[in-house]
C-alpha positions in Angstrom: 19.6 -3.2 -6.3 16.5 -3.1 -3.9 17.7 -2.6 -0.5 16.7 -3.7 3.1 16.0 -2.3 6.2 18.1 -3.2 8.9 15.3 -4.1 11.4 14.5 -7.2 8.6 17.8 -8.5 8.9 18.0 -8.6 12.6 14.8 -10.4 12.5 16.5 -13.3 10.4 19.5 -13.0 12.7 17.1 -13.2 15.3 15.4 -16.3 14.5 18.6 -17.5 13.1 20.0 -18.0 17.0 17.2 -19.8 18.7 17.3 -22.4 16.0 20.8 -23.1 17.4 22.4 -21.0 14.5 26.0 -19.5 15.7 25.3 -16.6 14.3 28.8 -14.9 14.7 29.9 -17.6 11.6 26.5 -16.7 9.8 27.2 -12.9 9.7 31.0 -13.5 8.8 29.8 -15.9 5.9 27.3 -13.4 4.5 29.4 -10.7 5.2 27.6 -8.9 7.8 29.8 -6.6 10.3 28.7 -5.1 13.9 29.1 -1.8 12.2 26.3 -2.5 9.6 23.6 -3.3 12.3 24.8 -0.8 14.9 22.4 1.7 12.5 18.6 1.7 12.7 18.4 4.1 9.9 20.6 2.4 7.0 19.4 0.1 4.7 21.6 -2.8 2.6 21.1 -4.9 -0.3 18.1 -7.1 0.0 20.0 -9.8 -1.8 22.6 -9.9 1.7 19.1 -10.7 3.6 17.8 -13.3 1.6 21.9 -14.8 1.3 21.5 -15.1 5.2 18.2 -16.9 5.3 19.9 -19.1 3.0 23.0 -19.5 4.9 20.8 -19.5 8.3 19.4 -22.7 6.2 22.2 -24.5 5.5 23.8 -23.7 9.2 20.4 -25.2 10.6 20.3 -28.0 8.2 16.7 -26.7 8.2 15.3 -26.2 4.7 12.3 -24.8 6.1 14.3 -22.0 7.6 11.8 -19.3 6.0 8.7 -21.0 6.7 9.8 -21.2 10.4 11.1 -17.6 10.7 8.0 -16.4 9.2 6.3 -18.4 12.0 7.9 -16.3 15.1 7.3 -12.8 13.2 5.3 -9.8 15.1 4.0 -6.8 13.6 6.5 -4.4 15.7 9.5 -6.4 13.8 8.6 -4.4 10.7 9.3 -1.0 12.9 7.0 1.8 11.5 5.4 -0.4 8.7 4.5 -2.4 11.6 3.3 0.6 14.0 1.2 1.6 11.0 -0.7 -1.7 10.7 -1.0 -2.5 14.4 -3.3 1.0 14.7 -5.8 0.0 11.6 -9.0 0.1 12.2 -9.6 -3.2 9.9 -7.6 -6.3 9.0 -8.5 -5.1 5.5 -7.1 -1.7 6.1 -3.7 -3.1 7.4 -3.0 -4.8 4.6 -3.6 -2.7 1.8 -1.4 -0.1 4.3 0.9 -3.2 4.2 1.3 -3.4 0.7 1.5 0.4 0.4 4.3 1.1 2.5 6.1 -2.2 2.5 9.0 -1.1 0.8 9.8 1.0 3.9 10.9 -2.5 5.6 12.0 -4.6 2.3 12.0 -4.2 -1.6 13.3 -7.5 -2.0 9.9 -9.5 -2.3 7.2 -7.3 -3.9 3.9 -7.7 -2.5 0.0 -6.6 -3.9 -3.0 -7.2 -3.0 -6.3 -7.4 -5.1 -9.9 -8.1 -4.2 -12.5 -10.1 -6.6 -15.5 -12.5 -5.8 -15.7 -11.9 -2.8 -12.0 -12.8 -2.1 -8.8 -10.8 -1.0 -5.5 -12.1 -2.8 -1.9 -11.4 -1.5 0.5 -12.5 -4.1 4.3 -12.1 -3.6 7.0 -12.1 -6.2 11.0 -11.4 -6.0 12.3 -8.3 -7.0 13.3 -8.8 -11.0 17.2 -8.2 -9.6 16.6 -11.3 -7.7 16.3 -14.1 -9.9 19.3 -15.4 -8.9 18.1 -16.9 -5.9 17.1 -20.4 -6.0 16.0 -20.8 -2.5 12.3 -21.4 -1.8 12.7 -19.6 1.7 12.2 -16.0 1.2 9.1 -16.9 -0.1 7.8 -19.3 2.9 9.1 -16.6 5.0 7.2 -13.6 3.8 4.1 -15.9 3.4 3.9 -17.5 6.8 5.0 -13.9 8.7 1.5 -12.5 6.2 -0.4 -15.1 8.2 1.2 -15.2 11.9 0.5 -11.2 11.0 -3.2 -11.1 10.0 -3.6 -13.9 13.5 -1.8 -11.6 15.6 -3.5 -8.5 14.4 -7.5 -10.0 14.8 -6.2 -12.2 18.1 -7.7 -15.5 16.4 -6.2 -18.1 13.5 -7.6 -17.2 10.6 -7.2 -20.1 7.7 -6.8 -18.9 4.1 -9.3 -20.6 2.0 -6.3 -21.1 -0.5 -2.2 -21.1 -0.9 -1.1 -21.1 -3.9 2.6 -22.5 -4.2 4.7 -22.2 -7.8 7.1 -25.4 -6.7 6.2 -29.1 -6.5 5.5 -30.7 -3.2 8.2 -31.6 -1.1 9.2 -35.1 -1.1 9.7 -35.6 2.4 6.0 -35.9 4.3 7.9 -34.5 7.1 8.4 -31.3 5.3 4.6 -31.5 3.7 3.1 -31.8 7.0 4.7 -28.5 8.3 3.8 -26.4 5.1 0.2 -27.7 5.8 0.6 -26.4 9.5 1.5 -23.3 8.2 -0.6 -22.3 5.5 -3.6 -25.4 5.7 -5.0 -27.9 4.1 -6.1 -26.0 0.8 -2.6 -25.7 -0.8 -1.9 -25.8 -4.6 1.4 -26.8 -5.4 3.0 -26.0 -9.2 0.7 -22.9 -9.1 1.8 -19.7 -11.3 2.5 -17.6 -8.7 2.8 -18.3 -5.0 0.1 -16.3 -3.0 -2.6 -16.5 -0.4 -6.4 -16.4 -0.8 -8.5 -15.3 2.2 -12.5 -14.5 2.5 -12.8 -10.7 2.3 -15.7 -11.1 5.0 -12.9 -12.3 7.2 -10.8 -8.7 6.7 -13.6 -6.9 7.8 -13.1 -7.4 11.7 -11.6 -4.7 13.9 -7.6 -4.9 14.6 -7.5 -5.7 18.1 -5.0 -2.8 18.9 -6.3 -0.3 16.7 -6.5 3.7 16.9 -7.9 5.5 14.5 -5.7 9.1 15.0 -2.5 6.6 16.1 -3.1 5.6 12.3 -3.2 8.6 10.9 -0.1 10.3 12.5 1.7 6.5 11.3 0.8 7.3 7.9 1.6 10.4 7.7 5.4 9.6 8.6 5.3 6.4 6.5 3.9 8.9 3.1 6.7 10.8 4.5 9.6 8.2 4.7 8.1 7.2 1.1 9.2 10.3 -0.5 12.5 9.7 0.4 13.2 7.0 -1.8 14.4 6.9 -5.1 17.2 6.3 -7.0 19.4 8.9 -6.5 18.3 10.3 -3.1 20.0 13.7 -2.4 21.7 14.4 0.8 18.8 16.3 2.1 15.6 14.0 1.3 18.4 11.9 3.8 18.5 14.3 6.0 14.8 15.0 6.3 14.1 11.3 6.8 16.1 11.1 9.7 14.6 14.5 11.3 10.8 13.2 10.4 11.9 10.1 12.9 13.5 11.9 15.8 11.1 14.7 15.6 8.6 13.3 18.6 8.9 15.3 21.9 12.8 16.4 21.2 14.1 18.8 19.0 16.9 17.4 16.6 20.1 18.9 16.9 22.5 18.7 14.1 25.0 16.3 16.8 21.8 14.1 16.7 21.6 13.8 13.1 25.5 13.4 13.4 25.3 10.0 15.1 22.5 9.0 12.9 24.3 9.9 9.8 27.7 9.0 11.1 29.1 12.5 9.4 30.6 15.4 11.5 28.1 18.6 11.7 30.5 20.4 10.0 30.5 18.3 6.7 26.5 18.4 7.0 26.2 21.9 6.9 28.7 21.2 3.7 26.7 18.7 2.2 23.5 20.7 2.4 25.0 23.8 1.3 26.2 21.9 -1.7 22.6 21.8 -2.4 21.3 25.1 -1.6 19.8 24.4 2.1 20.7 24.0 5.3 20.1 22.2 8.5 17.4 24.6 9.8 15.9 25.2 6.4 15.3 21.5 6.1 14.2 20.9 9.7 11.6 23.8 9.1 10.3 22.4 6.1 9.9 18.9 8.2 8.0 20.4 10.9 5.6 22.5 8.6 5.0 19.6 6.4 4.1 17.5 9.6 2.3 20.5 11.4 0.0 20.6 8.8 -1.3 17.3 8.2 -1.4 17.0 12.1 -3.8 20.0 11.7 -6.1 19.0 8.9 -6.3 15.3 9.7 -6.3 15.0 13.2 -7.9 16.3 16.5 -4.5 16.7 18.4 -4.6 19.5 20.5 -1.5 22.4 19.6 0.1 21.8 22.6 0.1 18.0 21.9 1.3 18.9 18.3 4.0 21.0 19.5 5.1 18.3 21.7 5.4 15.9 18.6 7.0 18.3 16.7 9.8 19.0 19.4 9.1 22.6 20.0 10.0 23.9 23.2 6.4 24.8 24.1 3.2 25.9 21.7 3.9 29.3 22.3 6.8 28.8 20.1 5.4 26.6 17.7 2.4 29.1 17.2 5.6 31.8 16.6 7.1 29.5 14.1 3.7 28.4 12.0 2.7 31.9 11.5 5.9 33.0 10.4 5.6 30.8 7.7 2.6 30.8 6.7 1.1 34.2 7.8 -1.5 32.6 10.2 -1.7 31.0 13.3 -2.1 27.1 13.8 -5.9 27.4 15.1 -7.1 29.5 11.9 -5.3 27.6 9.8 -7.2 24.6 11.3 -10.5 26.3 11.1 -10.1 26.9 7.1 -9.0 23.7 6.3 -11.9 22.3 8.1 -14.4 24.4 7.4 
């Protein structure tokens, strides 16, 4: 089942409220608990997100639910996806980053992009395991947050030159009238596929908030995060995820990762040992894997990459790069550079 992060579900939750939605009755209906969103980290069935847009629907009586929640998205609600894209140095560049890493905020809608005649095309699609919905929402919403994204990120409206919609028009003018708001006058109703055509030209302008090296160190994490996934995750691909994201300027301690993981320290170490590691091993082999992209791909200085890596000083992080790789940080740098 694809799963969900939980920063998308407290988005819908979110918007669910200032449409009037009690959302204490939403979450018991869908079967949400305190204890389920009290975790940044954990992820849940993507089909319990899209059964609360649904139910956020119904609760509204608003069967544009999706198309308005879309409406009210920000780039930071999609957490590092949406770090990652806010520090592209082209519209164009955050979206095919978008596309990339998606799956770090959301597997249920699958999204790809692909560029022809002189045209960029963002088509979405549910996840096969989700047939079963037979709301139009998830779609309108993952649609019309695209757009509100690609406005926020170039600080202007920028109007598709197409939307292609696989559903008949609404019947109600009411309802027609807002899609058009939305997504412009150019629609295609009982398309194939429901996606979004934009001028590539129009991708090629700056993101207003973009930084180059921000970008990099973003992706790095997200390639990162990435490798985590899978079907069977072991216990320490978990455990390296959750040290990659509390690495900056602290250094992890296993009653850190405890909280995060909601496991004692003591059946961590037991976990890992199951596997033939441990808590330092893994934390090492975060730290190197991070020290070294920080070292060939960026211009941080080794005091500023000691800093992100949560050693104490560079003094010590010098001590612990050439202990593992029988060089020091600088001519490592200088090699790989060269």
């Amino acid at each position: 089942m694809p799963k969900a992060s939980i920063n998308a579900i407290i988005t819908i939750i979110r918007n669910a409220q200032r449409l009037g939605v009690d959302i204490n009755v939403l979450q018991k209906r869908v079967g949400i608990t305190p204890d389920m969103l009290s975790d940044p980290e954990k992820r849940i069935d993507s089909l319990i997100g899209f059964r609360l847009m649904e139910e956020a629907e119904n609760m509204a009586n608003d069967p544009l639910f999706g198309l308005h929640h879309g409406r009210e998205f920000q780039p930071a609600d999609m957490g590092l996806v949406g770090f990652l894209v806010l520090n592209a140095s082209t519209a164009k560049q955050a979206v095919e980053s978008f596309c990339k890493f998606q799956r770090i905020y959301g597997e249920g809608m699958q999204i790809q992009s692909s560029t022809a005649e002189g045209n960029i095309e963002v088509v979405f699609a549910l996840h096969p395991e989700l047939d079963v919905l037979t709301s139009y929402g998830p779609y309108f919403s993952h649609m019309s947050g695209f757009i509100s994204t690609v406005n926020w990120l170039l600080n202007q409206k920028i109007t598709p030159i197409e939307v292609k919609i696989a559903m008949s028009a609404p019947a109600k003018l009411i309802e027609q009238k807002e899609i058009t708001q939305a997504f412009g006058e150019n629609i295609r109703y009982s398309a194939s596929s429901f996606s979004i055509i934009y001028r590539e030209s129009c991708f090629e302008s700056n993101v207003l908030t973009n930084n180059p090296e921000l970008f990099k160190l973003f992706e790095h994490r997200a390639q990162m995060v990435m490798e985590q996934f899978g079907d069977k995750e072991d216990f320490k691909s978990q455990v390296a995820s959750c040290l990659l994201k509390t690495l900056d300027s602290k250094k992890p301690t296993l009653d850190m990762l405890s909280d995060q993981l909601h496991k004692s320290p003591r059946t961590i170490q037991r976990l890992l040992k199951t596997e033939g590691t441990s808590f330092q091993e893994v934390l090492a082999n975060v730290r190197q894997k991070s020290a070294k992209y920080y070292l060939e791909s960026s211009s941080l200085s080794i005091d500023e990459i000691a800093y992100l890596l949560g050693f104490s000083d560079a003094s010590a992080f010098r001590k612990s790069f050439k202990k593992s790789n029988h060089t020091s940080p600088e001519a490592f740098r200088k090699q790989v550079t060269a």
